[in-house]
C-alpha positions in Angstrom: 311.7 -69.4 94.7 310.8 -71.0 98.3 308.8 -69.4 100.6 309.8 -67.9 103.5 309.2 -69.6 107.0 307.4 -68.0 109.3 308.9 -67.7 113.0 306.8 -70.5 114.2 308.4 -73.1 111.5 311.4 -71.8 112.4 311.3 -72.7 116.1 309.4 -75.9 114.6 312.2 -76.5 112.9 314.4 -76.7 116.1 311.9 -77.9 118.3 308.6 -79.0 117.5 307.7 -79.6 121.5 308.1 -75.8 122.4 306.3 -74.3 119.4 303.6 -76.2 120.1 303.3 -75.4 123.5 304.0 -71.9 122.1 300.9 -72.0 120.2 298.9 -74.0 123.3 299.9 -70.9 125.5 298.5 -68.8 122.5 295.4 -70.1 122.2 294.6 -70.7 125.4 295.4 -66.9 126.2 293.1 -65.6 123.5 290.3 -67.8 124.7 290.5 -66.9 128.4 288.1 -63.9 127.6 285.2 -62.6 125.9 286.9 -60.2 123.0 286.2 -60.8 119.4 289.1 -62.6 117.1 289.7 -59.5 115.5 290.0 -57.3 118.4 292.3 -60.2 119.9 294.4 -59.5 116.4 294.5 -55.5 116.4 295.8 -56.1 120.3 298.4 -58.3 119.0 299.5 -55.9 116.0 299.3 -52.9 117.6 301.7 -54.6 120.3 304.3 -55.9 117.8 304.2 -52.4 115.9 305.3 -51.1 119.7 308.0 -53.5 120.1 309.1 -52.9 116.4 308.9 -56.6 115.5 308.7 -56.0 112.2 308.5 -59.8 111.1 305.8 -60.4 113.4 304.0 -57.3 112.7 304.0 -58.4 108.8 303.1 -62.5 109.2 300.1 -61.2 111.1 298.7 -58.2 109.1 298.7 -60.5 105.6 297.4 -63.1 107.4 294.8 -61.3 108.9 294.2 -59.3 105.9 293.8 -62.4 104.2 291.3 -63.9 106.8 289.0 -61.1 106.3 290.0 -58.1 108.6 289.8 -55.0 106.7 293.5 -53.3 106.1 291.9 -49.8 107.1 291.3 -51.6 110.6 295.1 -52.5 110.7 295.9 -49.1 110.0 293.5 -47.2 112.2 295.0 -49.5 115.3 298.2 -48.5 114.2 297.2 -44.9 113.9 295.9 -44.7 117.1 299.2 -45.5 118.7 300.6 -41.8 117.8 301.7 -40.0 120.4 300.5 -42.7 122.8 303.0 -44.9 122.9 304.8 -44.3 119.6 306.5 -41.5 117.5 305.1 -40.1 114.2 308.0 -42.2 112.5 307.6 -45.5 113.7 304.2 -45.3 113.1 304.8 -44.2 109.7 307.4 -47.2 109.3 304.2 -49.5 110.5 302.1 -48.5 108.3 305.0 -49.6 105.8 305.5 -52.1 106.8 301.4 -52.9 106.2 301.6 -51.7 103.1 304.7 -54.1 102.3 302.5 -57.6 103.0 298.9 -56.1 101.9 297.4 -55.0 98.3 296.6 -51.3 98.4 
């Protein structure tokens, strides 16, 4: 069974040129201030949980889980989205979605 490309080897795929500069406009956004790596990586979950980029969502939160960043962390940003900017459901389907890529 291969393993599934993430969307930045996909775009890779079709053009190396732009996903690089993809990833240069990345990096050079999360360095342009003074937050932490993992607060720069709750931002960026709790942003694809509101867009309901659920392939996004789940590439970050293993890798991040992986990396170190405690799954109760991923779950309290999502959490904290109720009633802010997101319904009980969505965030419920987040959280799923967490659950999907992560051990319990």
């Amino acid at each position: 069974m291969s393993k599934q490309k993430s969307l930045n080897e996909y775009l890779a795929a079709v053009d190396p040129d732009v996903a690089a500069s993809f990833r240069a406009l990345r990096g050079s956004a999360q360095k342009s201030g003074d937050l932490s790596s993992e607060t720069l990586e709750l931002i960026t979950l709790a942003s694809f949980a509101t867009a309901r980029m659920e392939l996004a969502f789940k590439g970050h939160a293993k890798r991040a889980c992986e990396n170190g960043l405690p799954k109760a962390s991923v779950q309290h940003a999502v959490v904290t989205l109720l009633g802010a900017s997101l319904p009980m459901a969505t965030v419920v389907e987040t959280l799923q979605w967490l659950d999907d890529v992560t051990p319990a």
